[in-house]
VMD Tcl script that builds the backbone (N, CA, C; Angstrom):
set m [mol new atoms 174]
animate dup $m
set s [atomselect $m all]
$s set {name element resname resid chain x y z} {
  {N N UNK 1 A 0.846 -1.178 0.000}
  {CA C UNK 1 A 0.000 0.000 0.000}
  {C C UNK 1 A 0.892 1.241 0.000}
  {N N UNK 2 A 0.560 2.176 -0.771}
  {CA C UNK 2 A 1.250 3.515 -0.876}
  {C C UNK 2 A 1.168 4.617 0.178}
  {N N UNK 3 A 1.854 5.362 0.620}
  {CA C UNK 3 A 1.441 6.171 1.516}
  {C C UNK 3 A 0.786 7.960 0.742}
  {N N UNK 4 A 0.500 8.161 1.268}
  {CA C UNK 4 A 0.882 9.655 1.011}
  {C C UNK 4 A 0.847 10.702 2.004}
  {N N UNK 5 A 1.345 11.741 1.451}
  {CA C UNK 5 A 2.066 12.521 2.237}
  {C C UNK 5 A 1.686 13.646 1.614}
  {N N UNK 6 A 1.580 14.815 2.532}
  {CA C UNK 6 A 0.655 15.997 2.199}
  {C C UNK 6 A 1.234 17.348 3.244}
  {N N UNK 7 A 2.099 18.115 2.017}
  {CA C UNK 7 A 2.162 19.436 2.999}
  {C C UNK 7 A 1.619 20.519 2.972}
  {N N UNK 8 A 1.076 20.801 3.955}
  {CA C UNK 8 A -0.075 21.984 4.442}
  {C C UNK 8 A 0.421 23.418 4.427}
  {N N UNK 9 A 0.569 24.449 4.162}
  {CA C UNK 9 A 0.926 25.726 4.365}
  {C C UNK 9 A -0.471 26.626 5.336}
  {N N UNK 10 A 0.140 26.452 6.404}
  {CA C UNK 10 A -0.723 26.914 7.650}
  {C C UNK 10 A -0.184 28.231 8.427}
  {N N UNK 11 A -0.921 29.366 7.944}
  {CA C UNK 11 A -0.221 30.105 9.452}
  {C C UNK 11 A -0.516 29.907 10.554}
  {N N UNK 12 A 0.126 30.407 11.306}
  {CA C UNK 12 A -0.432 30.272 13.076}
  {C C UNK 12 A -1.761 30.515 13.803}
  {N N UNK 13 A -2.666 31.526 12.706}
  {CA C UNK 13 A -3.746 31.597 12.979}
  {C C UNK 13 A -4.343 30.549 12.091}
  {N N UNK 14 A -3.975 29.615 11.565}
  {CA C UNK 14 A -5.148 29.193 11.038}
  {C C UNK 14 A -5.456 29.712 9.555}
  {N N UNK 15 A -4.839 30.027 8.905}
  {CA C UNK 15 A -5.282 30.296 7.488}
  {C C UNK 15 A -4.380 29.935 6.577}
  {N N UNK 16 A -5.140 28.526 5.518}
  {CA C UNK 16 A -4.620 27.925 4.865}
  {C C UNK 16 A -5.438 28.370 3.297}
  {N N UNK 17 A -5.576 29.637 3.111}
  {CA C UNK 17 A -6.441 30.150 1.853}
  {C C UNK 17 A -5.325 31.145 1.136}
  {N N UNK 18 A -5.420 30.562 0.010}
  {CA C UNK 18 A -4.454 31.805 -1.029}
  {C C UNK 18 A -3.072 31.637 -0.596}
  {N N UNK 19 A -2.674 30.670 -0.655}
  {CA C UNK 19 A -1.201 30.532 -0.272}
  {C C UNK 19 A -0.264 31.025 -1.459}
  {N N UNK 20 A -0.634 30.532 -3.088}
  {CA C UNK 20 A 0.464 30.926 -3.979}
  {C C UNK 20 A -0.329 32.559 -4.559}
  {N N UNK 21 A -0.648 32.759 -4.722}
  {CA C UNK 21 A -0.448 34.040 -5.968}
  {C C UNK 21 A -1.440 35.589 -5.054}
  {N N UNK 22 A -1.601 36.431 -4.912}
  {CA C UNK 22 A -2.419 37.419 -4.682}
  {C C UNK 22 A -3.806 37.366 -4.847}
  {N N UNK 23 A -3.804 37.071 -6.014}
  {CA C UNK 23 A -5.198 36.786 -6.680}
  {C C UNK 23 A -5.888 35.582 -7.149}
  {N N UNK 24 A -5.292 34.433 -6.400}
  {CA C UNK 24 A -5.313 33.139 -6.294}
  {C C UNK 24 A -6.790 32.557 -5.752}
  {N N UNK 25 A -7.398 33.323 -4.240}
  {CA C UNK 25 A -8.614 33.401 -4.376}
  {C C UNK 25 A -9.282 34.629 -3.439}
  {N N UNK 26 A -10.384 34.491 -3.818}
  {CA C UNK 26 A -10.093 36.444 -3.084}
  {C C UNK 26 A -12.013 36.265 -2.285}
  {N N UNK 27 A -12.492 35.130 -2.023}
  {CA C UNK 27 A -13.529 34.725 -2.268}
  {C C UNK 27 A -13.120 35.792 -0.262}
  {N N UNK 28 A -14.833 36.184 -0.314}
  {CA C UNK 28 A -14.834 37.256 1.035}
  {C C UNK 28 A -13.959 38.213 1.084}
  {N N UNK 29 A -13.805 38.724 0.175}
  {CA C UNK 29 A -12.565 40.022 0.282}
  {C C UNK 29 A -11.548 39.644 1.307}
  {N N UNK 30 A -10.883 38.213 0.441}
  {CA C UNK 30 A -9.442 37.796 1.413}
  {C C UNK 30 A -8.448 38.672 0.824}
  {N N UNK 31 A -7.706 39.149 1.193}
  {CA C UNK 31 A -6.543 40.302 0.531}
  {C C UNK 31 A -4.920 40.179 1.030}
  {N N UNK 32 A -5.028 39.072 1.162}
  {CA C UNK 32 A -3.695 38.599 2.036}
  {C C UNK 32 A -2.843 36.998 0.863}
  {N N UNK 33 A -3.844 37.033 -0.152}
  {CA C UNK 33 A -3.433 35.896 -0.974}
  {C C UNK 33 A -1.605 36.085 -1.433}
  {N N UNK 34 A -1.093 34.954 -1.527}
  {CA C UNK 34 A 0.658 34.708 -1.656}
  {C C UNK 34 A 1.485 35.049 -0.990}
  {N N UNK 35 A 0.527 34.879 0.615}
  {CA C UNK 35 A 1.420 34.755 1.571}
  {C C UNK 35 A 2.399 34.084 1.761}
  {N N UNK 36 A 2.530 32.461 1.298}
  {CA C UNK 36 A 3.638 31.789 1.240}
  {C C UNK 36 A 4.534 32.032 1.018}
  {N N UNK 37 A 4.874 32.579 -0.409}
  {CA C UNK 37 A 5.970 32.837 -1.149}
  {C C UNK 37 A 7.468 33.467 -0.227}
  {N N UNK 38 A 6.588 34.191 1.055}
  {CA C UNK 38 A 7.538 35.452 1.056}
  {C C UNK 38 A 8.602 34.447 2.128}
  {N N UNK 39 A 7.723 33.060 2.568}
  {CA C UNK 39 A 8.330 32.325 3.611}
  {C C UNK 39 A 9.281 30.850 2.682}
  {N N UNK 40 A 9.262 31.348 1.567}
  {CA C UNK 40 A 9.995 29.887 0.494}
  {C C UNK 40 A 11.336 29.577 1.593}
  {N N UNK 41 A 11.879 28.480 1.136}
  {CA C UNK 41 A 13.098 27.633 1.711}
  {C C UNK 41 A 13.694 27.216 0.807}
  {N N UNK 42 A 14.610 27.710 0.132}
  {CA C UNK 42 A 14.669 26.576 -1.294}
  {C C UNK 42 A 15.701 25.310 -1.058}
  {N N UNK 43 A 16.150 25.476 0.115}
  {CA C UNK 43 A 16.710 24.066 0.669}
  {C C UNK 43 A 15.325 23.026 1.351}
  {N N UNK 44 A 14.314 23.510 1.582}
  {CA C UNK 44 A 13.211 22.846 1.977}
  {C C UNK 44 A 12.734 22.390 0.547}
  {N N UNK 45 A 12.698 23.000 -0.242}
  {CA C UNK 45 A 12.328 22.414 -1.628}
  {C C UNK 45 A 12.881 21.761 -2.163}
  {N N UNK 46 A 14.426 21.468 -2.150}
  {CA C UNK 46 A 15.424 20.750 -2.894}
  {C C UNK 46 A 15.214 19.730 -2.079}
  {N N UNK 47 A 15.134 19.774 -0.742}
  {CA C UNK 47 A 15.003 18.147 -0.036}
  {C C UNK 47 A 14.074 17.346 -0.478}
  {N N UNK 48 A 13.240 18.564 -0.498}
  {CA C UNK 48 A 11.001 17.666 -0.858}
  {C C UNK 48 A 11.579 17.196 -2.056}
  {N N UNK 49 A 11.606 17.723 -3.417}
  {CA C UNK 49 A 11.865 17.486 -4.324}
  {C C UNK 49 A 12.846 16.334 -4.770}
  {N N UNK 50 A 13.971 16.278 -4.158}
  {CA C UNK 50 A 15.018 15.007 -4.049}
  {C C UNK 50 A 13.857 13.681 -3.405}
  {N N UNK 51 A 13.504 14.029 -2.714}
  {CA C UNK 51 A 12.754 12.748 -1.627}
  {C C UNK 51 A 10.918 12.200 -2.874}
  {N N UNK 52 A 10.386 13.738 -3.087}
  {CA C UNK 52 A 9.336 13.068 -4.368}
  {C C UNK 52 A 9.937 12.003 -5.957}
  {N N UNK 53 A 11.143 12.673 -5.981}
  {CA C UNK 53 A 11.993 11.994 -7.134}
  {C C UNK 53 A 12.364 10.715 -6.896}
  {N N UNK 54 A 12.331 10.349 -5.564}
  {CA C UNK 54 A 12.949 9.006 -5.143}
  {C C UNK 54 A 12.447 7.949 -4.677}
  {N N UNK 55 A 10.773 8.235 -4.729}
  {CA C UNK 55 A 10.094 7.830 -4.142}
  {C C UNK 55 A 8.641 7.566 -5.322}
  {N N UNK 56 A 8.811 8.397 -6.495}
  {CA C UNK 56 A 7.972 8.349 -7.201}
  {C C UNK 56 A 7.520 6.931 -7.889}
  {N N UNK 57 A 6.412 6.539 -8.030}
  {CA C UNK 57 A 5.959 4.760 -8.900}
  {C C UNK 57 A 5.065 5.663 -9.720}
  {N N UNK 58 A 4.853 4.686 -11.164}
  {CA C UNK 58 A 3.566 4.862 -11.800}
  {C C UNK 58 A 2.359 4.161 -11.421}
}
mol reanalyze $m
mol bondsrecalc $m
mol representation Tube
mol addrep $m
């Protein structure tokens, strides 16, 4: 059986809406969209990325 694995982009309060782009979703006049970005890791990405590559089946 396969696992999966799922990462969440959560702030501390609790808001997991509009993480990539500004205008990504704006549903209730959210105005805080691509918040993520400003928190990137790109050594957190090169790991994820090494570990999805190594791990990938069809």
């Amino acid at each position: 059986m396969s696992k999966i694995i799922a990462v969440e982009h959560l702030t501390l309060d609790g808001v997991m809406q509009s993480p990539g782009r500004a205008d990504e979703d704006t549903r209730d006049s959210f105005r805080h969209g691509g918040w993520a970005h400003r928190h990137d890791d790109p050594v957190q990405a090169e790991v994820m990325g090494a570990h999805m590559a190594a791990h990938h089946t069809r």
